[in-house]
MOPAC internal coordinates of N, CA, C and O (Angstrom, degrees):
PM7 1SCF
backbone

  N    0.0000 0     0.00 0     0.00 0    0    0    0
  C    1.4503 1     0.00 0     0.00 0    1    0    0
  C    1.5315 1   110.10 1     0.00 0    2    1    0
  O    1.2310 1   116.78 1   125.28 1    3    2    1
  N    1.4825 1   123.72 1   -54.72 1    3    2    1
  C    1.2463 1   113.38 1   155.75 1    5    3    2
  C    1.5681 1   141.62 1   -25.32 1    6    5    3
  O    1.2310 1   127.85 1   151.82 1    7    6    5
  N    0.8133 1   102.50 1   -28.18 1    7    6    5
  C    1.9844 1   114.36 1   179.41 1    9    7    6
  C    1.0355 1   115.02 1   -73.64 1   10    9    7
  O    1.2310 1   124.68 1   145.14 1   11   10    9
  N    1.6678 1   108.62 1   -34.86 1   11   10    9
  C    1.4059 1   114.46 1  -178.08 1   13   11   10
  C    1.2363 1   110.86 1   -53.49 1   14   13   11
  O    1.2310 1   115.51 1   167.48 1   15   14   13
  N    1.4353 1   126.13 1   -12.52 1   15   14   13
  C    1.7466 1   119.02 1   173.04 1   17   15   14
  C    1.3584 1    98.44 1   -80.09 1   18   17   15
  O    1.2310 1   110.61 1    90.50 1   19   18   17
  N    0.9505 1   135.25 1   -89.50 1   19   18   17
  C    1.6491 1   100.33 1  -171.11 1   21   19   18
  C    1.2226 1   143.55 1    -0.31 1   22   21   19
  O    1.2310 1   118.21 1   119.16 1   23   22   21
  N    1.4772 1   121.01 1   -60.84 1   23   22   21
  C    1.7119 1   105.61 1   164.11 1   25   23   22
  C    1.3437 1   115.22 1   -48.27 1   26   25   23
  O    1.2310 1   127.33 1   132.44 1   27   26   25
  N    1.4047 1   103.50 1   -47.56 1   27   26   25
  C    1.3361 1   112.22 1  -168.46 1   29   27   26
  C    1.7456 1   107.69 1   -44.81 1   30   29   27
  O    1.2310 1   129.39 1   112.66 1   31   30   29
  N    1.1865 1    99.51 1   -67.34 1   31   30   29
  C    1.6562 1   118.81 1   179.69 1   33   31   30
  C    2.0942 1   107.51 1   -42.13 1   34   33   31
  O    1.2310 1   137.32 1   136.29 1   35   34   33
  N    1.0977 1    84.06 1   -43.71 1   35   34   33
  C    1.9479 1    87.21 1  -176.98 1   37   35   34
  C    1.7035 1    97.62 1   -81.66 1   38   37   35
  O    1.2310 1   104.93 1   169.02 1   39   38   37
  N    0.8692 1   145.47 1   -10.98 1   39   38   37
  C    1.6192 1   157.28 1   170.34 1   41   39   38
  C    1.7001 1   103.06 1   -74.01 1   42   41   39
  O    1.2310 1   125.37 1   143.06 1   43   42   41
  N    1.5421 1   107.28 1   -36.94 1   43   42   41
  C    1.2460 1    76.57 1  -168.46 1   45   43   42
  C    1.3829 1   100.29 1  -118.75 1   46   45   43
  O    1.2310 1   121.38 1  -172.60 1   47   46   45
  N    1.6248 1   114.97 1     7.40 1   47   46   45
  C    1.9371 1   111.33 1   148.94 1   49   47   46
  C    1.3260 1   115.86 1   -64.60 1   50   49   47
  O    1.2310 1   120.57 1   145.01 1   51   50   49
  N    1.5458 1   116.51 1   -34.99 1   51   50   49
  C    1.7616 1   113.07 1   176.45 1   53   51   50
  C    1.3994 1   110.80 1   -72.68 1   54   53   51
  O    1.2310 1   108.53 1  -168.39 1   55   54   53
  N    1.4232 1   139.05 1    11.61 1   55   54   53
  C    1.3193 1   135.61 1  -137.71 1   57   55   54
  C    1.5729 1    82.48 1   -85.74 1   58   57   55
  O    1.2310 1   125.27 1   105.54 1   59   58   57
  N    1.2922 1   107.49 1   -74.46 1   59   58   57
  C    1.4992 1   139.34 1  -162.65 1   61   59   58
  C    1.8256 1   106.68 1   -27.74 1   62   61   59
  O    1.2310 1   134.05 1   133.69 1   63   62   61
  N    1.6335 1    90.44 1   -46.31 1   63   62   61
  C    1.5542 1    99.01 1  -161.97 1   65   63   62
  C    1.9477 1   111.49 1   -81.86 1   66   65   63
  O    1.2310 1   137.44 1   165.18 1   67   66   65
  N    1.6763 1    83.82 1   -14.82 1   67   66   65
  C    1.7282 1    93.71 1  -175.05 1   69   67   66
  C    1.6349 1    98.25 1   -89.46 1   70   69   67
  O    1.2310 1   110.71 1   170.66 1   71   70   69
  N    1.8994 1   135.08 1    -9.34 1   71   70   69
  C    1.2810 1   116.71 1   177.35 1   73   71   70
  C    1.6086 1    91.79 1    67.34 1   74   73   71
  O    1.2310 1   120.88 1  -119.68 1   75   74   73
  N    1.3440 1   115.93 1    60.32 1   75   74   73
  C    1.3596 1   121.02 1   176.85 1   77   75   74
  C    1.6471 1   104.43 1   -97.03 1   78   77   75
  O    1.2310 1   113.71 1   -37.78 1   79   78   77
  N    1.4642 1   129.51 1   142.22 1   79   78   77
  C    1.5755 1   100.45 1  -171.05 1   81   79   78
  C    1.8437 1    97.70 1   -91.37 1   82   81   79
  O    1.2310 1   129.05 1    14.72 1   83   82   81
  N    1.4909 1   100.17 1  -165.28 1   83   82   81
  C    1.5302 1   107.55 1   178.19 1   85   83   82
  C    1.3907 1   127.34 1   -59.85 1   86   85   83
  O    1.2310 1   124.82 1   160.56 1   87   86   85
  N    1.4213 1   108.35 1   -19.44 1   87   86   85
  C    1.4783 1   128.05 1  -172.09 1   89   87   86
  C    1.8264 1   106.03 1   -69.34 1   90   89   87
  O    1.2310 1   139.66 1   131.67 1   91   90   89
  N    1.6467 1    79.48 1   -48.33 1   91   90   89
  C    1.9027 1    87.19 1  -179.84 1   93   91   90
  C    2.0575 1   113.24 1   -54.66 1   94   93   91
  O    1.2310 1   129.92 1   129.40 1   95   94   93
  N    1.6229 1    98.48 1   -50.60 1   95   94   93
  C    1.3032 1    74.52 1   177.82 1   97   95   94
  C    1.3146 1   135.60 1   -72.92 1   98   97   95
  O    1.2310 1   126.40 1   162.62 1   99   98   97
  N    1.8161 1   105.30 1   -17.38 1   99   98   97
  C    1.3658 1    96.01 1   179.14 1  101   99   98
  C    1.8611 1   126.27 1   -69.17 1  102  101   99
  O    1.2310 1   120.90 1   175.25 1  103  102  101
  N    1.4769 1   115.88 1    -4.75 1  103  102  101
  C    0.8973 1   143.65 1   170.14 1  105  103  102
  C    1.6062 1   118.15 1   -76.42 1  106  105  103
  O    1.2310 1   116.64 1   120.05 1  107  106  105
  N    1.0595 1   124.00 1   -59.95 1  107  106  105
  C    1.3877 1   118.08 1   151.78 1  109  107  106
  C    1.7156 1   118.35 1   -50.01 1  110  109  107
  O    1.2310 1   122.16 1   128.05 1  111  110  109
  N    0.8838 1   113.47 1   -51.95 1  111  110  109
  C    1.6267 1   100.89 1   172.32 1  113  111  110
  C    0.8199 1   121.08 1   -83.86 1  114  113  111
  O    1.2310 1   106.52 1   178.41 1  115  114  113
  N    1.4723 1   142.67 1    -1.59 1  115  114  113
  C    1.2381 1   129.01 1   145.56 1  117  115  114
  C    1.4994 1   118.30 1   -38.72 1  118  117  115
  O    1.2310 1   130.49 1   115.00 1  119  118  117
  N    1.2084 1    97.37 1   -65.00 1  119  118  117
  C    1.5700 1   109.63 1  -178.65 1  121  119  118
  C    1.3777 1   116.76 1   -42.78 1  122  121  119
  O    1.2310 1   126.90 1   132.63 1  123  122  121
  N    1.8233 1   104.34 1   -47.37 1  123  122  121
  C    1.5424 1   100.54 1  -175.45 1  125  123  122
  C    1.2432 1   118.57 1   -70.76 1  126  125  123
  O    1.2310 1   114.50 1   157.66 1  127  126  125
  N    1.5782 1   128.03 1   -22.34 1  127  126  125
  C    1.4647 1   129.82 1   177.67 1  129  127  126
  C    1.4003 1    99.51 1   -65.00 1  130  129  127
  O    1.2310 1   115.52 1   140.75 1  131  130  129
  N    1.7516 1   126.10 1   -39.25 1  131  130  129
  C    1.1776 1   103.49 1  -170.63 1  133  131  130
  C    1.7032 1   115.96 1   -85.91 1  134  133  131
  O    1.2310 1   129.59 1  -171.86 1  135  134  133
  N    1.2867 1    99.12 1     8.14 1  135  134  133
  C    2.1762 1   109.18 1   167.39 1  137  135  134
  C    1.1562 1    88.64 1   -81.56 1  138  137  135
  O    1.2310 1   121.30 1   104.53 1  139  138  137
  N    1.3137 1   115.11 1   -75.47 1  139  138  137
  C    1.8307 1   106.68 1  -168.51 1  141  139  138
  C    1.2327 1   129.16 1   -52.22 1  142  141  139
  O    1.2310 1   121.77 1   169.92 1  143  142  141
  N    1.3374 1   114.21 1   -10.08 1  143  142  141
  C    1.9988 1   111.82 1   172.62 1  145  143  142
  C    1.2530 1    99.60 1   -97.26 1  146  145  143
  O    1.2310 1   117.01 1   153.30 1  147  146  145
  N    1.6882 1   123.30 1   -26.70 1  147  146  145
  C    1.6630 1   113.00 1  -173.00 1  149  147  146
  C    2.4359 1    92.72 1   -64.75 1  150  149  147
  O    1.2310 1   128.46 1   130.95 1  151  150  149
  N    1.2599 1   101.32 1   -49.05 1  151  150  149
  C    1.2703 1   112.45 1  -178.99 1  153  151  150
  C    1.5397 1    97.70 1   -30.50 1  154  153  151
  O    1.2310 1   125.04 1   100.62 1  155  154  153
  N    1.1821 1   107.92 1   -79.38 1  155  154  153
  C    1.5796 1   115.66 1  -152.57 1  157  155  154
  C    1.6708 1   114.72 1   -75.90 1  158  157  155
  O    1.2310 1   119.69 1   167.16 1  159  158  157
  N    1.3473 1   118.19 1   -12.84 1  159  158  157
  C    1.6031 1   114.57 1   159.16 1  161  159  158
  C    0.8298 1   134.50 1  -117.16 1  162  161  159
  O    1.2310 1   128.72 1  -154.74 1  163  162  161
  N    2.0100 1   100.80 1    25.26 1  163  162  161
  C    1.9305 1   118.25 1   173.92 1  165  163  162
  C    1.1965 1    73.45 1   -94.97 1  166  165  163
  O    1.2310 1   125.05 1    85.22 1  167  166  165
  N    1.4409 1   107.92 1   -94.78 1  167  166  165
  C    1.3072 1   149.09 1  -149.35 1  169  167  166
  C    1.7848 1   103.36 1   -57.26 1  170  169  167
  O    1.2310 1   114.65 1    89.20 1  171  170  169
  N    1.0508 1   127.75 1   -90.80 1  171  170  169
  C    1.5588 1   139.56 1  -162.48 1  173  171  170
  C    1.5832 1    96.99 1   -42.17 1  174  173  171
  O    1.2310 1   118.60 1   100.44 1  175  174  173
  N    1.3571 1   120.27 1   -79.56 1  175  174  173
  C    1.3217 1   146.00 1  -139.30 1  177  175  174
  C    2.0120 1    97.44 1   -98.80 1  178  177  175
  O    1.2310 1   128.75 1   135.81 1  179  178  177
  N    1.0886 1   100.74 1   -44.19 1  179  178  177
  C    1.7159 1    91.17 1  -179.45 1  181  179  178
  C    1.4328 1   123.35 1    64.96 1  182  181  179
  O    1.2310 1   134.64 1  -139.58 1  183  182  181
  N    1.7906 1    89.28 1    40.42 1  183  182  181
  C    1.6705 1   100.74 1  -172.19 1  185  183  182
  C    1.2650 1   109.04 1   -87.58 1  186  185  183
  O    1.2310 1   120.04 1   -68.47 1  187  186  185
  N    1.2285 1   117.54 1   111.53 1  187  186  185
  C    2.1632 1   128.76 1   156.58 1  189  187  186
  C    1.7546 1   102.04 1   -40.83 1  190  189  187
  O    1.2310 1   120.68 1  -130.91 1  191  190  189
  N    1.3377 1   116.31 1    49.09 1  191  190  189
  C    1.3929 1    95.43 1  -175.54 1  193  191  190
  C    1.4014 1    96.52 1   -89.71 1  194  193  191
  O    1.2310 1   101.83 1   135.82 1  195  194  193
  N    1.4289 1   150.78 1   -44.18 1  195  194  193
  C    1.6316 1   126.94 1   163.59 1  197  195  194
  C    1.2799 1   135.89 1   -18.38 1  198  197  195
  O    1.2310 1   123.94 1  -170.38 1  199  198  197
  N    1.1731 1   110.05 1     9.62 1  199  198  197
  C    1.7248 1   111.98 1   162.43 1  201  199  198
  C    0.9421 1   106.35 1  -138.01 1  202  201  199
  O    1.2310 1   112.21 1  -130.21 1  203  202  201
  N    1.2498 1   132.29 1    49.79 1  203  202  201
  C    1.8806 1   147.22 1   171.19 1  205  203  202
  C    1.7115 1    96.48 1  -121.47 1  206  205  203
  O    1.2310 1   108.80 1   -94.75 1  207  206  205
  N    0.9562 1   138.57 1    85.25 1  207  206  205
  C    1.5801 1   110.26 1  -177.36 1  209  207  206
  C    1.1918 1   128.41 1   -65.83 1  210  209  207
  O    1.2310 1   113.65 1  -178.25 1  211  210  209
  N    1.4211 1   129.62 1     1.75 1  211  210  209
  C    1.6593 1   138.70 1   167.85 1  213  211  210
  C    1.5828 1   108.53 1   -74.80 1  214  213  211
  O    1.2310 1   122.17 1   156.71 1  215  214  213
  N    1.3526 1   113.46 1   -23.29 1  215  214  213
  C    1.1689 1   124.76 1  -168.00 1  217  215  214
  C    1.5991 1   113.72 1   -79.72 1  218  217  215
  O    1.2310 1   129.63 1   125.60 1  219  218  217
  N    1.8434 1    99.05 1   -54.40 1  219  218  217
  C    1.2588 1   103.52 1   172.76 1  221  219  218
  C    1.6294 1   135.49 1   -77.74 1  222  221  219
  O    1.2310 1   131.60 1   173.86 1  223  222  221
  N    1.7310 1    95.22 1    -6.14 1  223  222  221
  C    1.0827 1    98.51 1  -170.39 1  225  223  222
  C    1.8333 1    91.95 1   -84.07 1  226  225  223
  O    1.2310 1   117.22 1   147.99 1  227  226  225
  N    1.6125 1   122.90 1   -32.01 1  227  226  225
  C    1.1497 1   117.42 1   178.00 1  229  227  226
  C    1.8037 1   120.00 1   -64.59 1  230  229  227
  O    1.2310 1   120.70 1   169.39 1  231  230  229
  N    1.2757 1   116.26 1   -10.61 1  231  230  229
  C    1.2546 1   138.85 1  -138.30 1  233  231  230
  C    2.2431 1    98.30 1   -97.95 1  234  233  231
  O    1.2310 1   138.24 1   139.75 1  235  234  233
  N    1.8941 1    82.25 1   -40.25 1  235  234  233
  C    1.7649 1   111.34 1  -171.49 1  237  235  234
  C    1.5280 1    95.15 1   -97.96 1  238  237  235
  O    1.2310 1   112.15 1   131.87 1  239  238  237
  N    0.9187 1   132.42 1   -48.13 1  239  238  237
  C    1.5369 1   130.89 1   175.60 1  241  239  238
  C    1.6797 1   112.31 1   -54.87 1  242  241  239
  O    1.2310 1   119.09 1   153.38 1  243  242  241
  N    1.3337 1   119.33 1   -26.62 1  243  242  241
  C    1.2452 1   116.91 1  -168.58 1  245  243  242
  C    1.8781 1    97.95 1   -83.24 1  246  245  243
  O    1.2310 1   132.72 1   132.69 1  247  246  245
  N    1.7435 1    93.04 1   -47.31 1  247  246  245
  C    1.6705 1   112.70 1  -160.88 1  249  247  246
  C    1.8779 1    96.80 1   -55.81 1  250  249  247
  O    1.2310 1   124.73 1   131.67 1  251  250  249
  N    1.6668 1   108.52 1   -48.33 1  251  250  249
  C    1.3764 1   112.05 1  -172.85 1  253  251  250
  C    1.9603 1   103.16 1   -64.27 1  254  253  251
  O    1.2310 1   120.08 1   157.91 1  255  254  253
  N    1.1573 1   117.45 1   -22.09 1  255  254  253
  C    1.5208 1   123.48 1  -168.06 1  257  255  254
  C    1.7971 1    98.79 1   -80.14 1  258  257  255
  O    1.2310 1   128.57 1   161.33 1  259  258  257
  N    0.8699 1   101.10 1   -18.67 1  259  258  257
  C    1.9924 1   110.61 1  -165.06 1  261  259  258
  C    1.7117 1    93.51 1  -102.61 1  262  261  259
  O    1.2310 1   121.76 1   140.89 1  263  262  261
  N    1.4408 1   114.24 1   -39.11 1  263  262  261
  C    1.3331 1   108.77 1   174.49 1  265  263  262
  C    1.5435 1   127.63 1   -37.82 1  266  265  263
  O    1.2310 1   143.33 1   111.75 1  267  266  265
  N    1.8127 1    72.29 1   -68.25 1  267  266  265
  C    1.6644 1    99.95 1  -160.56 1  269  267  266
  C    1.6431 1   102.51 1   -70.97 1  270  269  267
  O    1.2310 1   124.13 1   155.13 1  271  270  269
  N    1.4558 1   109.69 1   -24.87 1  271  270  269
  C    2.1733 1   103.97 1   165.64 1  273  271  270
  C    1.2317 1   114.61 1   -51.73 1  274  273  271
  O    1.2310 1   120.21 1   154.40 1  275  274  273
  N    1.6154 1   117.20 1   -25.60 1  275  274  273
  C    1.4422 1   128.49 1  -165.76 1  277  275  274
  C    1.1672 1   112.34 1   -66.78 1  278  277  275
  O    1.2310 1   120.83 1   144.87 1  279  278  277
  N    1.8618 1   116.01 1   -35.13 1  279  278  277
  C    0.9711 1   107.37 1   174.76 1  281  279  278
  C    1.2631 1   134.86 1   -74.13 1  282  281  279
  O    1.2310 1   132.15 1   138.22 1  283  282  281
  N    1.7159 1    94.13 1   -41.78 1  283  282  281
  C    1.5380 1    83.43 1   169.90 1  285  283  282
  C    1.6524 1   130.46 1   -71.07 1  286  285  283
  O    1.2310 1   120.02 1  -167.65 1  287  286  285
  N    1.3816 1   117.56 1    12.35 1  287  286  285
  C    1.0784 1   137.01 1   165.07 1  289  287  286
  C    1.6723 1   111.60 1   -60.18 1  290  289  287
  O    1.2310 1   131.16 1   122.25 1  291  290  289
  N    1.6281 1    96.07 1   -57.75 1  291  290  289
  C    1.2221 1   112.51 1   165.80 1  293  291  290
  C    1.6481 1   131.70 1   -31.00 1  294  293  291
  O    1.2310 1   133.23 1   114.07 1  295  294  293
  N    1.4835 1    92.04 1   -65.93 1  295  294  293
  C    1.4825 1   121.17 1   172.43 1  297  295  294
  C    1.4945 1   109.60 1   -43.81 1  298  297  295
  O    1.2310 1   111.07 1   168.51 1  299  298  297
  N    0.9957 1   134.41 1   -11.49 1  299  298  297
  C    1.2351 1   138.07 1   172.21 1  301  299  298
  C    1.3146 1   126.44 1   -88.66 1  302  301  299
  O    1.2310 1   125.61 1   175.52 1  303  302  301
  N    1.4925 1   106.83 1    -4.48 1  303  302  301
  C    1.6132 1   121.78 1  -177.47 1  305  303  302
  C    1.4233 1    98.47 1  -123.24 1  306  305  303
  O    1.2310 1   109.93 1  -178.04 1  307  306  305
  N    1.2765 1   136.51 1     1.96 1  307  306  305
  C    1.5470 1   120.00 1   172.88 1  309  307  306
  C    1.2510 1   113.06 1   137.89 1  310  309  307
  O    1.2310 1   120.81 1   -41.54 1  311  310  309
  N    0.9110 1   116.06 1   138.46 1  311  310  309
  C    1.8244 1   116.02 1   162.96 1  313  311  310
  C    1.8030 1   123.95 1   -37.08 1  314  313  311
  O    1.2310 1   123.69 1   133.74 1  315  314  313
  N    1.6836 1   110.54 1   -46.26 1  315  314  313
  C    1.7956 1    87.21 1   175.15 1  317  315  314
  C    1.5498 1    93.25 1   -83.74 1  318  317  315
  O    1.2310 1   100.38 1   175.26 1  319  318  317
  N    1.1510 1   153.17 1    -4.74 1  319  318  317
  C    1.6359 1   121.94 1   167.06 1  321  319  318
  C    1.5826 1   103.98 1   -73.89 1  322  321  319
  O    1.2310 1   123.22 1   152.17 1  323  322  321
  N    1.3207 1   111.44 1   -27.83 1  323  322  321
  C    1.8242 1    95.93 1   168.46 1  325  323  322
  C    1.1012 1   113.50 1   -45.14 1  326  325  323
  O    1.2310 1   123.90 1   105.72 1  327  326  325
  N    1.4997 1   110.13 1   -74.28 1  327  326  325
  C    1.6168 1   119.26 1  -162.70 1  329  327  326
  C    1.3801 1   106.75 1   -45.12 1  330  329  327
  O    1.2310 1   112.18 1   130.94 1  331  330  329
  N    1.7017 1   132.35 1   -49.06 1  331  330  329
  C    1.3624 1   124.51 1  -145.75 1  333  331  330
  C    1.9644 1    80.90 1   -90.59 1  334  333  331
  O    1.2310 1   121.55 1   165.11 1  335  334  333
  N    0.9374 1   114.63 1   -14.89 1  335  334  333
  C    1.7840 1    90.00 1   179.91 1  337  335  334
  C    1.1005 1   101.25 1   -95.21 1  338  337  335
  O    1.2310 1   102.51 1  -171.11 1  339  338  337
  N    1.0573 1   149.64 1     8.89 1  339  338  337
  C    1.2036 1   144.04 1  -167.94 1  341  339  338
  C    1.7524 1    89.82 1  -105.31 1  342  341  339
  O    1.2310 1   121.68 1    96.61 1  343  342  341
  N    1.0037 1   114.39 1   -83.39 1  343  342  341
  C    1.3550 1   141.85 1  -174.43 1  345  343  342
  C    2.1527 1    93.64 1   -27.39 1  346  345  343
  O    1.2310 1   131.55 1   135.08 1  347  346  345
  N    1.1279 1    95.30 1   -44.92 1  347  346  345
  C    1.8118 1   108.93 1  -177.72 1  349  347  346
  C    1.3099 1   105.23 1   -87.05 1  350  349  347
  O    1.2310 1   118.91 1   178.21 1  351  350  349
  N    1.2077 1   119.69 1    -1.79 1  351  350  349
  C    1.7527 1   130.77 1   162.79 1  353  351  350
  C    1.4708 1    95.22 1   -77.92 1  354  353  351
  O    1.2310 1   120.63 1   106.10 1  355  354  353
  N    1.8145 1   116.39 1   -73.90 1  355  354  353
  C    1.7230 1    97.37 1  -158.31 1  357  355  354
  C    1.7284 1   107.34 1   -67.59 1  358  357  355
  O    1.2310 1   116.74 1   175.62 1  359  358  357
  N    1.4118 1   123.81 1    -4.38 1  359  358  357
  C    1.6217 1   117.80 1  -175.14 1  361  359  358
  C    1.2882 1    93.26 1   -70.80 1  362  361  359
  O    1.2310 1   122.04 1   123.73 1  363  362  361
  N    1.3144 1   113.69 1   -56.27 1  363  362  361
  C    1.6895 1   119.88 1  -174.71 1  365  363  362
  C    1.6310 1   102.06 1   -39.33 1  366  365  363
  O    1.2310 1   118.90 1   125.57 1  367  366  365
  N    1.3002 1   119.71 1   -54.43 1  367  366  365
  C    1.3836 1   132.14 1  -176.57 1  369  367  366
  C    1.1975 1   116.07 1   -40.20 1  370  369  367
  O    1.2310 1   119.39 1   111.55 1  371  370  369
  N    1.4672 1   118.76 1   -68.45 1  371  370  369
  C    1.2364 1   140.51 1  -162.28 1  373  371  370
  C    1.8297 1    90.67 1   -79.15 1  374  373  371
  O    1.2310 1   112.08 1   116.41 1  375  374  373
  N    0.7806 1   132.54 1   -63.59 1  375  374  373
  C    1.6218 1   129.32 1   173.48 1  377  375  374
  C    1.6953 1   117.02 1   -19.32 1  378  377  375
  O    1.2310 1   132.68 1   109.26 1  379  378  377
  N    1.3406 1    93.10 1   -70.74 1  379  378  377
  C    1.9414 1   110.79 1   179.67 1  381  379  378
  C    1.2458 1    85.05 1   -47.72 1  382  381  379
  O    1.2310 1   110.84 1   127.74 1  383  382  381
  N    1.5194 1   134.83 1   -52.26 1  383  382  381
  C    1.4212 1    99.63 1  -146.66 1  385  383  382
  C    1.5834 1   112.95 1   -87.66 1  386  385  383
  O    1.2310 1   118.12 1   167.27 1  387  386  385
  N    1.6069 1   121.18 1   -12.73 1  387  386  385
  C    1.1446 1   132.25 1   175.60 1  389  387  386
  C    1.3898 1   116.05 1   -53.84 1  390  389  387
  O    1.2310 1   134.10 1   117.34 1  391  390  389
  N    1.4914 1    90.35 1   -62.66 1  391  390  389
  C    1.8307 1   112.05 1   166.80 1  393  391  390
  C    1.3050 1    97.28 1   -44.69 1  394  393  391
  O    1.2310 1   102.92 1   105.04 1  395  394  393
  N    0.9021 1   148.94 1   -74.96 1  395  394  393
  C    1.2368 1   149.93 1  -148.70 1  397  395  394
  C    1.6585 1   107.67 1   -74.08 1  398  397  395
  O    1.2310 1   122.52 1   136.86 1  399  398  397
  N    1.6006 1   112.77 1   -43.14 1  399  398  397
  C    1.7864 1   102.16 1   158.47 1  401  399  398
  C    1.4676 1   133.82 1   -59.14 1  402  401  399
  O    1.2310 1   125.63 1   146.49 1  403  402  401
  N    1.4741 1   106.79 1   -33.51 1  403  402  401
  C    1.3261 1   116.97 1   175.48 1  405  403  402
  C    1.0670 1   130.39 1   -77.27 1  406  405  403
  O    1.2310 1   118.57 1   166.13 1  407  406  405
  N    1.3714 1   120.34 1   -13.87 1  407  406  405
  C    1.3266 1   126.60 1  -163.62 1  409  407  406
  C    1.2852 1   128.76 1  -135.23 1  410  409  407
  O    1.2310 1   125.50 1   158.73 1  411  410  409
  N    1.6884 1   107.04 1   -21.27 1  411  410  409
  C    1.4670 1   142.37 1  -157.84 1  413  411  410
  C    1.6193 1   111.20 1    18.31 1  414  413  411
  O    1.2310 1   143.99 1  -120.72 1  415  414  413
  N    1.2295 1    70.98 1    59.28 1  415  414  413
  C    1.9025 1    74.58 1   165.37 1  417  415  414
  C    2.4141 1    97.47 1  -152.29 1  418  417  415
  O    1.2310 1   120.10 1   180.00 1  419  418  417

């Protein structure tokens, strides 16, 4: 999951030259804030914050906010990369919340 900053990161050195508007970057960094917080309260910090529910609910609000930029990230390459990210938006959706019934974590 970490790596995924890399594209991200080379997406938003080409930004400039593609006349990308403001929307695009805030969309790419969405996403990357939510790599860099998964980073630092898996990995760095080793925070139990999944059993705080203010935490996780801030935790899923960010992840779904970085998603859904993705798409319109998407949207920038064509109509079927819309559909299939979109479509891999509500799986993502419906997933968290399964995971999250089954397991409560």
């Amino acid at each position: 999951m970490l790596l995924t900053a890399c594209p991200l990161v080379y997406l938003l050195l080409k930004a400039p030259r593609l006349n990308r508007t403001p929307l695009y970057y805030i969309q790419v960094g969405l996403m990357l804030v939510w790599i860099v917080i998964l980073f630092l309260v898996d990995y760095v910090f080793k925070l139990e914050f999944r059993q705080t529910q203010w935490m996780v609910i801030s935790y899923v609000m960010l992840y779904f906010a970085g998603m859904g930029g993705m798409i319109g990230v998407a949207a920038e390459a064509g109509r079927e990369w819309t559909i299939s990210a979109v479509v891999f938006f509500l799986i993502a959706g419906v997933l968290a919340f399964v995971q999250r019934a089954m397991t409560g974590i």
